[in-house]
C-alpha positions as CSV (number, residue, x, y, z in Angstrom):
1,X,30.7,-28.3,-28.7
2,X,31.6,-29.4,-25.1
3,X,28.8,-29.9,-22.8
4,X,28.1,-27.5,-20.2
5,X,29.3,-28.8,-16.6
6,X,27.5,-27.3,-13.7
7,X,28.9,-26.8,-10.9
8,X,27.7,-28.8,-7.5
9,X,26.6,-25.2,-6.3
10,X,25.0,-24.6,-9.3
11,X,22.9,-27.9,-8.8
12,X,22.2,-26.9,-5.5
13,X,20.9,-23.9,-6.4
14,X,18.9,-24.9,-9.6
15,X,17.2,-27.9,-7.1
16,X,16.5,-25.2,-4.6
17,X,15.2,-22.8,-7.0
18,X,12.4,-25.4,-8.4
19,X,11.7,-25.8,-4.9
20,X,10.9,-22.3,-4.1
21,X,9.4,-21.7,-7.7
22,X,7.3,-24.8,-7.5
23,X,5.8,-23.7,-3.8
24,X,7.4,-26.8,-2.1
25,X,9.8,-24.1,0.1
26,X,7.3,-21.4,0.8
27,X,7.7,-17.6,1.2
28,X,9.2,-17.1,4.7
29,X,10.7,-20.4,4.8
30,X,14.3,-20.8,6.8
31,X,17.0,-22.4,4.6
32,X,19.4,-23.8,7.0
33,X,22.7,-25.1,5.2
34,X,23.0,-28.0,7.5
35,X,19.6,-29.5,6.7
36,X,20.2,-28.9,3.2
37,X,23.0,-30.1,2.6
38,X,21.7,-33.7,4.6
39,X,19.1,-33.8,2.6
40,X,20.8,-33.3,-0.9
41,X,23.7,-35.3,0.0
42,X,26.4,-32.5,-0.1
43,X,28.7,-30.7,1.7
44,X,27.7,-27.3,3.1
45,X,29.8,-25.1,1.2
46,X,28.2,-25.6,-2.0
47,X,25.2,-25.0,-0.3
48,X,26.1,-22.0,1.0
49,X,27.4,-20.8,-2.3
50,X,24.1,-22.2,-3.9
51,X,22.4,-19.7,-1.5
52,X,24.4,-16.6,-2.5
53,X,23.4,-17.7,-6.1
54,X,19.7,-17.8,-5.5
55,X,20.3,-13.8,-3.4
56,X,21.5,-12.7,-6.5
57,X,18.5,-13.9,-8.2
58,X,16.4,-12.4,-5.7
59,X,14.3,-15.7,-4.6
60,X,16.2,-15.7,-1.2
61,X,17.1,-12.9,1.3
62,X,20.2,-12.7,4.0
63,X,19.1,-11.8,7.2
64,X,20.9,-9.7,9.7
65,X,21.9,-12.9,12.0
66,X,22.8,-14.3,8.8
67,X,19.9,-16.7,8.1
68,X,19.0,-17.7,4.6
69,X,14.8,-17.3,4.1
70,X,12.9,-17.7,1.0
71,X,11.7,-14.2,-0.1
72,X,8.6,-12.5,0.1
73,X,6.8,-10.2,-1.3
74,X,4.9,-7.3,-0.2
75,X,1.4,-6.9,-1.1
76,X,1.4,-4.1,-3.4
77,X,4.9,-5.5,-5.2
78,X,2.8,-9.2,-5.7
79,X,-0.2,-7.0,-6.8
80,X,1.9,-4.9,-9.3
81,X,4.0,-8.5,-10.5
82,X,0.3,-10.1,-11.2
83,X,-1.0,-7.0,-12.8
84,X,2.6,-7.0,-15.4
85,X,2.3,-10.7,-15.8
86,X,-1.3,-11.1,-17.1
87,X,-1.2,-7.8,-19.5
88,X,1.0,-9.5,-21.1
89,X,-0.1,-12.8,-20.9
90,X,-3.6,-10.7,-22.5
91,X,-1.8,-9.4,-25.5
92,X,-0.1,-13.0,-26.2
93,X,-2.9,-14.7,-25.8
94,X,-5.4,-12.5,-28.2
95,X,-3.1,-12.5,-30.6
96,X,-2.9,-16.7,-30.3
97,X,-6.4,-16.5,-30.1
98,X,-6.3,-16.5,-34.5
99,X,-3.1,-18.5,-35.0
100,X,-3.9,-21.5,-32.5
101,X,-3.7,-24.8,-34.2
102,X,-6.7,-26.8,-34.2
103,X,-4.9,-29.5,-32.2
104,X,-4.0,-26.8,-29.3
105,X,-7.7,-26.4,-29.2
106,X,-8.8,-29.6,-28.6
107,X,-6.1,-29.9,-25.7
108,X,-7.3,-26.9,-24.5
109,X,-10.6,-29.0,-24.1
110,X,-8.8,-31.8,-22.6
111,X,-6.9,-29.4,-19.9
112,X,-10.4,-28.0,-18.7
113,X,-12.2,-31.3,-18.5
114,X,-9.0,-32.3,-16.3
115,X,-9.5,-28.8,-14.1
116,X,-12.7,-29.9,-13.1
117,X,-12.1,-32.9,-11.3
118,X,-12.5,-31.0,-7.6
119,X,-10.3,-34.1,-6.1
120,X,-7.3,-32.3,-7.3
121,X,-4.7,-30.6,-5.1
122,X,-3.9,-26.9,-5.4
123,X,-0.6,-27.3,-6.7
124,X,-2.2,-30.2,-9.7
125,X,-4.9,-27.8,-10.4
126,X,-2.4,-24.8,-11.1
127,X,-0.3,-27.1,-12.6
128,X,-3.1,-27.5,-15.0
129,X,-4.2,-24.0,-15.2
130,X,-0.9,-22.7,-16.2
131,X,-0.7,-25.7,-19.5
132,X,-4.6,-24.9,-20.2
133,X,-3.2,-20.8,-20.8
134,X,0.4,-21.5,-22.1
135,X,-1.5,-23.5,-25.4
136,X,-2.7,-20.0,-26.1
137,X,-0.3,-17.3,-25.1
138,X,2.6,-19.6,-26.3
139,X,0.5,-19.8,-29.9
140,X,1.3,-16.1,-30.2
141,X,5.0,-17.0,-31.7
142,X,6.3,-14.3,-29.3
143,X,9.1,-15.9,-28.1
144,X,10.5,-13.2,-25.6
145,X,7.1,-12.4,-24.3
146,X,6.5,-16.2,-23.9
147,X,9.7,-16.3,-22.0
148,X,8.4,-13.4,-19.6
149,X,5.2,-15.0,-19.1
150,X,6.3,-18.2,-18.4
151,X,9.1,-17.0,-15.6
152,X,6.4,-14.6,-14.0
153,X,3.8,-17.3,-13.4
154,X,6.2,-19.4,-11.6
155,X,7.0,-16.5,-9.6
156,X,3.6,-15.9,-8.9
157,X,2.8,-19.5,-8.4
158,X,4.1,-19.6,-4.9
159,X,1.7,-17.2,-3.4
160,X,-1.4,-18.8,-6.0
161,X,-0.9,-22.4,-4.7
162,X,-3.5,-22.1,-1.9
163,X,-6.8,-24.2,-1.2
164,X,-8.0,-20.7,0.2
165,X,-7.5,-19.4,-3.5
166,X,-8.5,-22.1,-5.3
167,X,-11.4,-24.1,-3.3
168,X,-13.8,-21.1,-2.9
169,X,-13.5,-19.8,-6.5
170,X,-13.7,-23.2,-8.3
171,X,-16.8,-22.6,-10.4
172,X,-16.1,-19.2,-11.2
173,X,-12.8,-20.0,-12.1
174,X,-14.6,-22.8,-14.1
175,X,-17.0,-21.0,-15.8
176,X,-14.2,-18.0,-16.9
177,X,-12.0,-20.9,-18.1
178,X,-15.0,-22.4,-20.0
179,X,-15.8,-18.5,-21.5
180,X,-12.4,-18.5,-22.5
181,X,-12.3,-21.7,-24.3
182,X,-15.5,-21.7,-26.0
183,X,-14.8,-18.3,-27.4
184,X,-11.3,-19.6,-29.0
185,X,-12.6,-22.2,-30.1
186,X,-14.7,-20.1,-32.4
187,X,-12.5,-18.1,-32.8
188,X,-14.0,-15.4,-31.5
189,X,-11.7,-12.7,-30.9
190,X,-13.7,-10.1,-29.4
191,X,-15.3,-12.7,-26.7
192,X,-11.9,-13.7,-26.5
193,X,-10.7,-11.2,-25.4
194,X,-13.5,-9.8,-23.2
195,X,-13.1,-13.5,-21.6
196,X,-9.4,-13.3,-21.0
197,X,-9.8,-9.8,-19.5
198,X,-12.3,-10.9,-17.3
199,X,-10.1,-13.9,-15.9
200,X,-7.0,-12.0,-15.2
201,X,-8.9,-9.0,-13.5
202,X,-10.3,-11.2,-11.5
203,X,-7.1,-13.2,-10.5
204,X,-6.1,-10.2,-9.9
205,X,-8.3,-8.7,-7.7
206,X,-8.4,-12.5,-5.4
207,X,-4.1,-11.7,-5.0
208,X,-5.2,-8.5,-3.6
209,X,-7.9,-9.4,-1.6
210,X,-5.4,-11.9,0.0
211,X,-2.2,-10.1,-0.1
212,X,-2.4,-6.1,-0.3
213,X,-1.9,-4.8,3.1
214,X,-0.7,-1.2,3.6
215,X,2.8,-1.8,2.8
């Protein structure tokens, strides 16, 4: 089988895309071809076409003095997205809670101990939040509903990088993340998943303290 070629707009789309997915361009953010393209070391037509890619996928909107920004959400559409996201991250993850290997466990353990090191930047500690959740969700063996998962939280990950969200909440987001833990490690499915219902009502209800406005 031939190896798949991408095309230099491709690249410039797939770089831009882990950029916006990542929080490094945030929400709102003007993407201006010529600064782009300095900064990647391409001409500005791929860029451009790179751009139409990333419309399409809905990351970036076309303005009518046709500027390129990074696309936002309303409150109510980021509330809804959350809300999707961690039902089904819920389901996964109960049903990991009784197939998770013993060694996902223990770097479970590892992954929390790591989360509490308040030194850490918002973007780290999310970083580590996401691979202390994916042991358990991904244990699940639901492939398609992994896949879902996995693309909503980066979606969601460039409104939930924020010292505002994180710094305030640390030990409650410490203590639910411990709840959650101790109770798999038991394998405790019921505390499991009163734990894990908890958590993601909570992060829920932080997004839309922050973000829901009367949109």
């Amino acid at each position: 089988m031939k190896p798949i070629v991408m095309t230099l707009a491709a690249q410039t789309a797939a770089i831009l895309r882990d950029e916006i997915l990542s929080g490094d361009i945030r929400p709102g953010a003007v993407l201006l071809p010529a600064e782009i393209s300095k900064r990647l070391g391409v001409s500005q037509a791929p860029v451009r076409e790179g751009l139409q890619y990333l419309v399409a996928q809905g990351l970036v909107e076309k303005k009518p003095n046709k500027s390129a920004v990074v696309a936002t959400m309303g409150g109510n559409e980021l509330i809804e997205l959350a809300a999707t996201i961690f039902a089904l991250e819920l389901s996964a993850s109960i049903r990991g809670t009784l197939s998770i290997s013993d060694d996902n466990v223990r770097a479970m353990g590892s992954v929390l101990e790591q989360m509490r090191d308040r030194t850490l930047s918002a973007s780290k500690w999310y970083d580590l939040n996401q691979l202390f959740h994916s042991y358990l969700f991904r244990s699940s063996n639901w492939p398609t509903m992994i896949q879902k998962i996995e693309d909503g939280r980066e979606n969601l990950k460039r409104f939930q990088v924020d010292d505002e969200l994180v710094d305030p909440n640390f030990d409650a987001f410490d203590d639910e993340h411990a709840a959650i833990f101790n109770s798999v490690q038991e394998r405790n499915l019921e505390a499991a998943s009163e734990a894990l219902k908890v958590h993601f009502d909570n992060s829920v209800a932080l997004l839309e303290a922050k973000f829901c406005t009367s949109d």
